[in-house]
Structures are given as C-alpha cells and as structure tokens.
C-alpha positions, -999 to +999 in steps of 0.1 A: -009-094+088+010-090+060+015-058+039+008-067+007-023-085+019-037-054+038-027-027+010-052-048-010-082-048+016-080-012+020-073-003-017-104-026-025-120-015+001-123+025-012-127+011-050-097+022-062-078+003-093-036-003-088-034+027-113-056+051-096-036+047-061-005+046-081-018+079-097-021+092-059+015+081-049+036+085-074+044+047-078+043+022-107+008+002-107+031-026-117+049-018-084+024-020-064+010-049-077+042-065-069+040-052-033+002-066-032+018-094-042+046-102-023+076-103-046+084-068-036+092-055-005+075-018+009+095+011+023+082+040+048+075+066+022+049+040+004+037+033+033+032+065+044+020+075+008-004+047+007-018+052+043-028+089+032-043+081+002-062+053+017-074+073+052-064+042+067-048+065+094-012+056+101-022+010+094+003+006+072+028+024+085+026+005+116+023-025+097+055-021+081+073-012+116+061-044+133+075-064+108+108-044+100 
C-alpha cells in the first residue's frame, strides 16, 4: 500500500483535519497534503511522528521501510 494512501485512512480514520495532525508533528498541513498526495516523498521522522500521533502502532513506519 502506498504511504500517502494509508496516512489518509488512518488520519480520517481518528477525525483529524491535515492541520490538526500537522499541529501534532510539527509539519506543514500543506506538507502533508502533498505526502497524502503523492507528489512528496516521506522520511522516518514523519513516519514515526505520524505513527504516534495516529496510534497506528509502528504501520507507517513499516510502510515506509518496505518500500524504501
């Protein structure tokens, strides 16, 4: 699955707007949006960021390995 694509599903899937996760980790809700999106790629700390804001216990981070 694809980063962007799963960042989205979990942001939607604990209600939270680009700008209240971007709030939690200290990116750019434009940033993310881009990384939703596809036109910008993710690194580990986001990942990681993102993973703990998100409870999503450790997804992303292995999402972001299997495709490095």
């Amino acid at each position: 699955m694809e980063f962007g694509i799963e960042l989205r599903r979990l942001r939607q899937s604990k209600g939270m707007s680009l700008a209240s996760l971007g709030q939690a980790v200290y990116f750019t809700k434009g940033y993310l949006s881009k990384v939703e999106n596809g036109r910008a790629r993710p690194n580990p700390a986001l990942a990681a960021l993102c993973d703990r804001a998100l409870g999503s216990g450790g997804a992303l981070v292995a999402l972001l390995d299997k495709a490095s």
